[in-house]
C-alpha positions in Angstrom: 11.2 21.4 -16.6 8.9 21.5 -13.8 11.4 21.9 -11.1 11.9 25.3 -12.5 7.3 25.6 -11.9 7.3 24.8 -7.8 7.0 20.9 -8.4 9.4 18.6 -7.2 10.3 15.2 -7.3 9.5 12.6 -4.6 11.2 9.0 -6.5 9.3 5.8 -6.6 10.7 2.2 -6.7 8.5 -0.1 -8.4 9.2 -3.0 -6.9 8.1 -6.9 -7.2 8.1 -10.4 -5.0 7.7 -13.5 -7.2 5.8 -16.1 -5.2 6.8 -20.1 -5.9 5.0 -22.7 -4.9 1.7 -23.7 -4.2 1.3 -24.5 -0.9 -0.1 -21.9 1.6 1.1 -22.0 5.3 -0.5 -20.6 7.8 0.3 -17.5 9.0 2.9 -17.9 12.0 1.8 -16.1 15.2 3.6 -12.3 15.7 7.1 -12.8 16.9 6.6 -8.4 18.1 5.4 -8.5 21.8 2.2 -7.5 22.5 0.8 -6.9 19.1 -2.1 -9.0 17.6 -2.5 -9.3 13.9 -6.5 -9.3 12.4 -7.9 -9.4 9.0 -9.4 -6.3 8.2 -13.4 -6.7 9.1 -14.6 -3.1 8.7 -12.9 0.2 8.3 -11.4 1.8 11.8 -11.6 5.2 12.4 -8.8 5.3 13.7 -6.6 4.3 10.7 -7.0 7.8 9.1 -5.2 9.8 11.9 -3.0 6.8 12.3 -2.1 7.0 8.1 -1.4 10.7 9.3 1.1 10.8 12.2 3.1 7.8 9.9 3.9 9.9 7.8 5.0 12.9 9.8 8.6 13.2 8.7 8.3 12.2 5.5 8.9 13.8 1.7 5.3 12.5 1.1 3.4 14.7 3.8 5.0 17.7 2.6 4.1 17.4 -0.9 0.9 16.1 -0.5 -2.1 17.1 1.4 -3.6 13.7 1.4 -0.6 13.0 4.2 -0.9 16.1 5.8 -4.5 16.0 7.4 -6.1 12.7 8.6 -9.2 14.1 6.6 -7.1 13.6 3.4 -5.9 10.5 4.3 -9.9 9.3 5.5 -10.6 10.3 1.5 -7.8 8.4 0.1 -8.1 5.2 2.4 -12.2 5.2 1.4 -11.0 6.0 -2.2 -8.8 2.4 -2.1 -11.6 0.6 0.2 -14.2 1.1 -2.8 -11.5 -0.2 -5.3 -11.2 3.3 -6.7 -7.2 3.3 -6.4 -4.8 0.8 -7.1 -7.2 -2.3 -7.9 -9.8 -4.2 -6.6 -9.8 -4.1 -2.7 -9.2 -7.2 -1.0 -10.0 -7.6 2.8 -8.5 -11.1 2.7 -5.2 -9.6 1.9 -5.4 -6.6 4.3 -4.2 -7.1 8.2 -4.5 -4.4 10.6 -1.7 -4.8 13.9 -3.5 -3.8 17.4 -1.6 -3.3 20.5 -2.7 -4.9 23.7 -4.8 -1.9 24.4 -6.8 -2.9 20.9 -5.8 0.5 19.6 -4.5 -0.2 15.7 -1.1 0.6 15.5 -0.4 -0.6 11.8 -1.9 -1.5 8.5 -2.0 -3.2 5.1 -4.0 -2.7 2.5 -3.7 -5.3 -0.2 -5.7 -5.1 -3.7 -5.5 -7.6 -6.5 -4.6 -5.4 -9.7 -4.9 -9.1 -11.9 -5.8 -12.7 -11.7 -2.8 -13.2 -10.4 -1.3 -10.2 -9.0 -1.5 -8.7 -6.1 -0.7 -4.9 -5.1 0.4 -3.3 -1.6 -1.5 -0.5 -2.0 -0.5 0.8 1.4 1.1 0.2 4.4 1.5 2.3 7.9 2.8 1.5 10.6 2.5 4.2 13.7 5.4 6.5 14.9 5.9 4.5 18.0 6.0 1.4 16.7 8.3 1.9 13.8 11.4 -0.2 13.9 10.6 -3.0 15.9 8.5 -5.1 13.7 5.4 -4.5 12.9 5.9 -3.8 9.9 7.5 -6.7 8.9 5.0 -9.0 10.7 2.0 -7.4 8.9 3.8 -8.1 5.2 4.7 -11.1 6.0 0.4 -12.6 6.6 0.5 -10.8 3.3 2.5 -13.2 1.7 1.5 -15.9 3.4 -2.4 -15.1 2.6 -0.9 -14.7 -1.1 0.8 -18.7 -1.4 -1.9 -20.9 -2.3 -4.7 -18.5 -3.7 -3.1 -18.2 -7.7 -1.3 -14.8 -6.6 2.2 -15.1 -8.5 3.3 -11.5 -8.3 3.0 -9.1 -5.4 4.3 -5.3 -6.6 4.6 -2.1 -4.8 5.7 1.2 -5.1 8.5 1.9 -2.7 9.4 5.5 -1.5 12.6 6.7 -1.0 14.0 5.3 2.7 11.6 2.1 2.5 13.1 0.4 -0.4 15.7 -1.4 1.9 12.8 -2.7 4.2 11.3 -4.2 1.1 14.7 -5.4 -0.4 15.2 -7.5 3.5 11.6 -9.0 2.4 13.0 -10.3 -0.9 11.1 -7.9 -3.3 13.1 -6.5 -6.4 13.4 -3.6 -8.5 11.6 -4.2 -11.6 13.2 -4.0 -14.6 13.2 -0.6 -16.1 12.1 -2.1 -19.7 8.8 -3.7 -17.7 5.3 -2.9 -18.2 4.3 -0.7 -15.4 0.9 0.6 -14.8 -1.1 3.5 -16.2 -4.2 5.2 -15.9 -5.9 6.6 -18.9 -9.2 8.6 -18.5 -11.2 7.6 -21.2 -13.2 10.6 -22.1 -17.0 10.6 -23.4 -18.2 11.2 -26.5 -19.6 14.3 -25.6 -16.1 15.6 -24.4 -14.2 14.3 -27.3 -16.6 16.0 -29.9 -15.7 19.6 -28.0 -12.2 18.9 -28.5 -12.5 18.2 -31.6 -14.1 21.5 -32.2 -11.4 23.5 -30.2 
């Protein structure tokens, strides 16, 4: 119907990792040369320019000006910091990759979305460092940070050409009966008296 309008379709995968067990390693150093792995301390402003150029090529840039600019991307990435999108913001789930330089070359941004579930809310990894890592290493302190802290589910929404990176990390479709996640705006009072009246 609204293919026929101008809009198009850009596929999500909702997918999920079950964590077992309770014990929490510590993270292992990065196996990618030259990179260094931090919790995130304070936002970098770098990492809006850097959300930008990674997603250049993709389906998501075009349709979406929060890709296309690195001041949409500075709104959206303050809109997830305050716990505005995709749950409550958690720096002790979020890892930022540096190269030796100590320009950032990579993020996560992990939120908790319940007691026990976390959410990747985003993850970027820059153009030149694509493919040889980094993005692996930065999931992986995710869910090592996750073991040990009551987080049994980590879930994400895959776009179309990541899914297989996330598959390699053991996460899983979710079943297409399962609960997924909605946002309702609860309108006021005032607002819902004036529709009544319409």
């Amino acid at each position: 119907f609204l293919a026929g309008k101008g809009f198009r379709t850009l596929p999500r995968l909702y997918m999920a990792r079950w964590l077992s067990g309770t014990s929490q390693p510590a993270p292992a150093p990065p196996t990618v040369p030259g990179i260094r792995l931090t919790r995130w301390r304070r936002f970098d402003p770098q990492l809006p320019r850097l959300l930008r150029d990674a997603y250049m090529d993709t389906p998501d840039r075009d349709a979406s000006e929060v890709y296309s600019t690195a001041a949409g991307c500075l709104v959206y990435l303050d809109a997830l910091v305050r716990g505005e999108e995709c749950g409550s913001f958690s720096a002790a789930l979020s890892t930022m990759a540096r190269d030796p330089a100590g320009r950032a070359i990579g993020f996560l941004l992990g939120t908790v979305i319940a007691k026990d579930t976390a959410h990747v809310a985003q993850v970027a990894v820059h153009p030149e460092w694509q493919g040889r890592g980094v993005g692996s290493e930065i999931l992986k302190r995710l869910l090592a940070r996750c073991r040990g802290t009551g987080i049994r589910d980590v879930l994400l929404f895959a776009a179309r050409g990541t899914q297989e990176f996330y598959r390699r990390h053991v996460f899983e479709p979710r079943p297409s009966e399962a609960p997924g996640m909605i946002l309702r705006a609860i309108p006021s009072s005032r607002s819902e008296d004036r529709n009544r009246s319409d």
